[in-house]
C-alpha positions in Angstrom: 4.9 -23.1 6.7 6.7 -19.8 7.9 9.7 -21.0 6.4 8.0 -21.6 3.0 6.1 -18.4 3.2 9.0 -16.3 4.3 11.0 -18.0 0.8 8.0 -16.9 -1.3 8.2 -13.4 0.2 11.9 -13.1 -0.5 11.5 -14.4 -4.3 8.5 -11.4 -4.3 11.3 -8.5 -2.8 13.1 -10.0 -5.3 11.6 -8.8 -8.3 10.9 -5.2 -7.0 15.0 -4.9 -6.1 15.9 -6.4 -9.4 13.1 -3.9 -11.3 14.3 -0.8 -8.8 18.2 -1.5 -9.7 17.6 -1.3 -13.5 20.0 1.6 -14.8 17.3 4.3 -15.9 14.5 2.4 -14.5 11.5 4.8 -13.0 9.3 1.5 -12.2 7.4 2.4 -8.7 7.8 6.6 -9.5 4.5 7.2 -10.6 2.4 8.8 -7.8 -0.7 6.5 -8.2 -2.2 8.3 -5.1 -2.0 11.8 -6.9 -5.9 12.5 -7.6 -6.2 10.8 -3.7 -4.8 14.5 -2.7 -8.1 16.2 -2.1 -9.6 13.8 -0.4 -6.6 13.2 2.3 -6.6 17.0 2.5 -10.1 17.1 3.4 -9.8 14.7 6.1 -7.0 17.0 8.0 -4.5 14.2 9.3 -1.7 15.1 11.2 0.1 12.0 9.6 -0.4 9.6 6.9 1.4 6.3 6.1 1.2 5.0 2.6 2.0 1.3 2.4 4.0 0.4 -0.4 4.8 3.2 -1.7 7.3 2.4 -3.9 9.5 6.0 -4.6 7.7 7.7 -1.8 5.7 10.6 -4.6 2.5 10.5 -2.9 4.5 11.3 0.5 7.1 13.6 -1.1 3.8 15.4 -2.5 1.4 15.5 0.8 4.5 17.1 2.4 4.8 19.9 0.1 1.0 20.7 0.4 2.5 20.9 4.6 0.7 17.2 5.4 3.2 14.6 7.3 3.7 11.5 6.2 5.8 8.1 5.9 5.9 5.5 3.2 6.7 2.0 3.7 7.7 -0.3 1.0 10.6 -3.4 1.0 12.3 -3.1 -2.5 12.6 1.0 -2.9 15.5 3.2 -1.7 13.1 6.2 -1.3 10.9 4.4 1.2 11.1 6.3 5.0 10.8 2.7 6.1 12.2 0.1 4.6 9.9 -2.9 5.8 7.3 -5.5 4.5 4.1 -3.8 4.7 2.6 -6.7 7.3 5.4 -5.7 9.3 6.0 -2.4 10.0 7.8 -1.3 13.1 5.4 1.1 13.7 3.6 2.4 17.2 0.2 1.3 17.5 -2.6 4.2 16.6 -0.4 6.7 15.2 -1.7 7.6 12.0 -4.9 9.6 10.8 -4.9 8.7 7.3 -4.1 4.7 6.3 -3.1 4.7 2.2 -2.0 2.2 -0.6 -1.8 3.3 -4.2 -1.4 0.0 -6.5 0.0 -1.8 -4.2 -2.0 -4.7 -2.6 -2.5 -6.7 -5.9 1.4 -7.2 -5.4 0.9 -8.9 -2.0 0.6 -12.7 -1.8 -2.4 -14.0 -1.3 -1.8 -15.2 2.5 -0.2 -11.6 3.2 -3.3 -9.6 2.6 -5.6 -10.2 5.9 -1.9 -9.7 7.8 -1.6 -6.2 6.0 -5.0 -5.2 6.8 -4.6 -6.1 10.3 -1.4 -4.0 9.8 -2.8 -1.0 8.8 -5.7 -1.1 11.2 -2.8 -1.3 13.9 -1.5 1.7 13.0 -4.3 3.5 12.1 -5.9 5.7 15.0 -9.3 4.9 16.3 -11.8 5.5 13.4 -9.3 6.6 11.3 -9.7 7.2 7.6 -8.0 4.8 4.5 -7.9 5.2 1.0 -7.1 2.3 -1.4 -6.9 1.7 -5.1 -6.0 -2.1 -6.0 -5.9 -3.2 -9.8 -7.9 -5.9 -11.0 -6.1 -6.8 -13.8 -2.8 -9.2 -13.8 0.5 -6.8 -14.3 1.9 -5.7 -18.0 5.1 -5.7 -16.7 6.7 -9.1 -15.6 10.1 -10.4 -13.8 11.8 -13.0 -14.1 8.8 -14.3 -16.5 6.1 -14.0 -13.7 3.1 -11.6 -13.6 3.8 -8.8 -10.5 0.3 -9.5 -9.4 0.2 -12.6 -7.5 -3.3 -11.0 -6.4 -5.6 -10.3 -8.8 -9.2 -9.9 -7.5 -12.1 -8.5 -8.2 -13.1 -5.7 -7.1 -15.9 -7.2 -4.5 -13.3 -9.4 -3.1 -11.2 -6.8 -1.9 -14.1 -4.9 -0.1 -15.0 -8.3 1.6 -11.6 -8.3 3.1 -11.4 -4.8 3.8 -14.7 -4.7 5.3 -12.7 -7.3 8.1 -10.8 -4.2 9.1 -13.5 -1.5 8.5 -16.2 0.2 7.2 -16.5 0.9 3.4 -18.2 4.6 2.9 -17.1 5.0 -1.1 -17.7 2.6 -3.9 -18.0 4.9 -7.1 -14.8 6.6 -7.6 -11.7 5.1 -8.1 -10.4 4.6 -4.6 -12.2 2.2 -1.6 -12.2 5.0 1.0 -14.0 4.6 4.7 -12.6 4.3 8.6 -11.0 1.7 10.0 -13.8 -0.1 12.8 
């Protein structure tokens, strides 16, 4: 089964490094996270880690505004760590502020709880996470397939989130709450 998995997560990286190589291609630039800014600044972390974040804007802009961060993503260049978000390399508890911007609807379906526990990991004790995760399959497809292999609705992904933590926000845009 590990083997199998570990294929399927390949053919995934896949389409990210073939999308990411295209000559002029700005796929994984836009800074999903940007109207997220307020609300991480009003939590005061010391360090945030965005998982897959893609060209690392949401990072690139927290650190301007003086707020330290690291984004993780396995297909992008611009990524401070260059890892599968289920497997970071990171210490245990060491950041205030857990985030991912359109980026768990491109997980497989078996990698999701894995993440989760990921983040939790790395998250101090009751620290704070913001998500937003499309519902929708993908516009943009790679090698003919959708780059959603997760589509969900939007009760689903509280369920699983609600594994890893409490949800405090359901009416905006972003799942926010604390990590249990």
């Amino acid at each position: 089964m590990t083997i199998a998995l570990n294929t399927q997560r390949d053919h995934e990286r896949s389409k990210y490094v073939e999308l990411a190589s295209r000559p002029g291609s700005s796929y994984g630039s836009t800074n999903h996270g940007q109207h997220a800014v307020p609300i991480v600044q009003r939590w005061k972390p010391r360090l945030v880690v965005d998982f897959g974040c893609g060209r690392n804007e949401f990072i690139h802009h927290l650190r301007r505004l003086g707020i330290d961060g690291l984004g993780i993503d396995f297909a992008f260049p611009e990524a401070d760590i260059a890892k599968p978000m289920h497997a970071t390399g990171l210490l245990d508890g060491v950041a205030d502020v857990v985030t991912s911007f359109d980026a768990m609807e491109h997980l497989l379906i078996q990698d999701v709880i894995p993440v989760l526990n990921e983040m939790q990991r790395v998250a101090r004790p009751k620290a704070w996470f913001c998500f937003s995760i499309s519902t929708r399959p993908s516009r943009i497809t790679v090698q003919g397939e959708n780059l959603h292999p997760t589509v969900r609705p939007k009760h689903w992904w509280i369920e699983q989130i609600s594994r890893i933590g409490v949800v405090d926000n359901l009416n905006s845009q972003y799942i926010t709450g604390r990590f249990a």
